[in-house]
C-alpha positions, 0 to 999 in steps of 0.5 A: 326452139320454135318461132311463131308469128303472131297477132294481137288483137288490135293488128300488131304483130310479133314474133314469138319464141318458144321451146315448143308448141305445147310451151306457147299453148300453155303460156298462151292459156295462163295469159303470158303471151302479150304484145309488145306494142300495147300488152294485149293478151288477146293474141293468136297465130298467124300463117308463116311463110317458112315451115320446117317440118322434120320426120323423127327426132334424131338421138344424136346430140344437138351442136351449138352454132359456136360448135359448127363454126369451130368445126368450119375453121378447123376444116379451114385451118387444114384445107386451106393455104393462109395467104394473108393480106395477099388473099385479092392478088392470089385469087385474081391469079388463079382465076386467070390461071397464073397460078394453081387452082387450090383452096386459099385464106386471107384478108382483103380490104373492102376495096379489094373484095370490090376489084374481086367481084367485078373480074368475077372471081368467087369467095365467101367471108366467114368471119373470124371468132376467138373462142375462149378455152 
């Protein structure tokens, strides 16, 4: 999948989304790339800020971003100490060093995550996804 920032020929611009550069250049020459502000088909490229470029196509398999937060869970599940709604107090005690520094789980509500970031103390929220089996 490749995104393209794009132009039409009375200023507005869009993004395009496309399987690859050959999939725009064909749609762009049937006349299938329109804005969605007026429907012009007159349409080009524009510079993007962001660019990545890989060196040679891996042969592994590509894996779904529901796959890779699959896999972040699991690794959560088995590394991680589920301490509950009582996530904001453990934290705050293992930063002041009242308790063992280890890896731990839980919720907070808005306002503890507040308290958290005011003494400093360093988390991430991942959000929690039910997967269907």
């Amino acid at each position: 999948m490749i995104i393209f920032d794009l132009e039409c020929e009375r200023g507005h611009k869009f993004e395009g989304w496309f399987k690859d550069l050959a999939a725009f250049e064909e749609q762009e020459k049937k006349k299938l790339v329109s804005c969605p502000v007026c429907g012009s088909v007159d349409t080009r490229r524009l510079p993007s800020t962001v660019t990545v470029m890989k060196k040679e196509r891996s042969s592994s398999p590509e894996i779904s971003p529901l796959k890779y937060l699959a896999m972040i869970h699991d690794y959560i599940d088995r590394h991680f100490e589920d301490v509950g709604e009582r996530f904001a107090e453990v934290a705050l005690k293992i930063h002041y060093g009242e308790e063992e520094r280890r890896n731990i789980k839980g919720t907070t509500t808005p306002e503890e995550e507040e308290t958290l970031r005011e003494e400093g103390v360093e988390f991430i929220k991942i959000p929690h996804v039910r997967f269907d089996s």
